[in-house]
Phi, psi and omega in degrees: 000193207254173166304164147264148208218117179294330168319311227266299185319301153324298177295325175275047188266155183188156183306328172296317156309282206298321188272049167216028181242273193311000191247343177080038192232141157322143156180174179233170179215143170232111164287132189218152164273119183267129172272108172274018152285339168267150199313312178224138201286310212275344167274353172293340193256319145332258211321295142036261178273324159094083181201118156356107159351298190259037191248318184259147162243174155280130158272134159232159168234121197260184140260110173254095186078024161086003166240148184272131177215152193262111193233115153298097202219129172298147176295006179261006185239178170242162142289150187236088194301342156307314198260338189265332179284324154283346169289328188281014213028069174215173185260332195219105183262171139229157153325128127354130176266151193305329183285267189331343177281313175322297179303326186314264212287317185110343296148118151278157159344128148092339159270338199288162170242151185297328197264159124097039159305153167309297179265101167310161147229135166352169144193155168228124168258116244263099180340331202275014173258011177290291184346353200253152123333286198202148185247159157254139179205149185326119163271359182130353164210159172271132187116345190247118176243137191253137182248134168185139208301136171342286174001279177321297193302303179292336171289321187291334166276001166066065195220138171280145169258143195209144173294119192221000174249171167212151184327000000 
């Protein structure tokens, strides 16, 4: 994937850019014509970029045990609402309802991002992205993807890593 280039960066502010701007970390943002006919926002964004599924993640937001936490996942996988409430220490996850993730985080459906939420959250991020160089995850609207080493994510999010997706 490209380099990083600040123009792109500017031009793309968003709360997620700025908060990985003020932390001083690399990173790239990639613009797509976002379709809103498609079925799925992060394989609509693979496709895109012409960069392996599982290379891009998904932001969701579950409730585990009744607080809303943030599960990091490639868009070629599902989540496994078992293994992310034990990674969050907890017993029991579900989705989010879709309103309350949107008031959270700040981030409509098919944009949130893990990074620069109104309201932090817990996050888990899905082990298979240490595998990466570098990842794309949501910069905050649909059509726009932030690229920046696995590293990078889990420090600005304060996010544990766990296997939490499954095939």
């Amino acid at each position: 994937m490209a380099k990083k280039n600040k123009q792109k960066q500017q031009s793309a502010a968003t709360p997620a850019t700025v908060a990985a701007t003020r932390a001083g970390i690399p990173f790239t943002t990639h613009a797509y014509e976002h379709d809103p006919a498609a079925p799925s926002y992060g394989e609509e964004a693979a496709e895109a970029l012409g960069v392996d599924p599982g290379q891009v993640f998904k932001t969701l937001v579950a409730d585990v045990d009744g607080a809303l936490t943030v599960a990091v996942v490639p868009v070629s996988c599902s989540l496994d609402l078992k293994a992310l409430a034990a990674a969050a220490g907890g017993k029991k996850a579900t989705m989010a309802d879709p309103a309350a993730a949107e008031r959270t985080t700040g981030y409509v459906r098919g944009g949130i991002s893990p990074l620069g939420q109104r309201k932090p959250l817990p996050t888990v991020l899905d082990a298979s992205a240490a595998g990466h160089a570098t990842v794309c995850v949501s910069a905050g609207r649909r059509g726009l993807e932030i690229e920046l080493s696995p590293a990078d994510l889990a420090a600005l999010t304060s996010a544990t890593t766990a296997p939490i997706a499954r095939a």
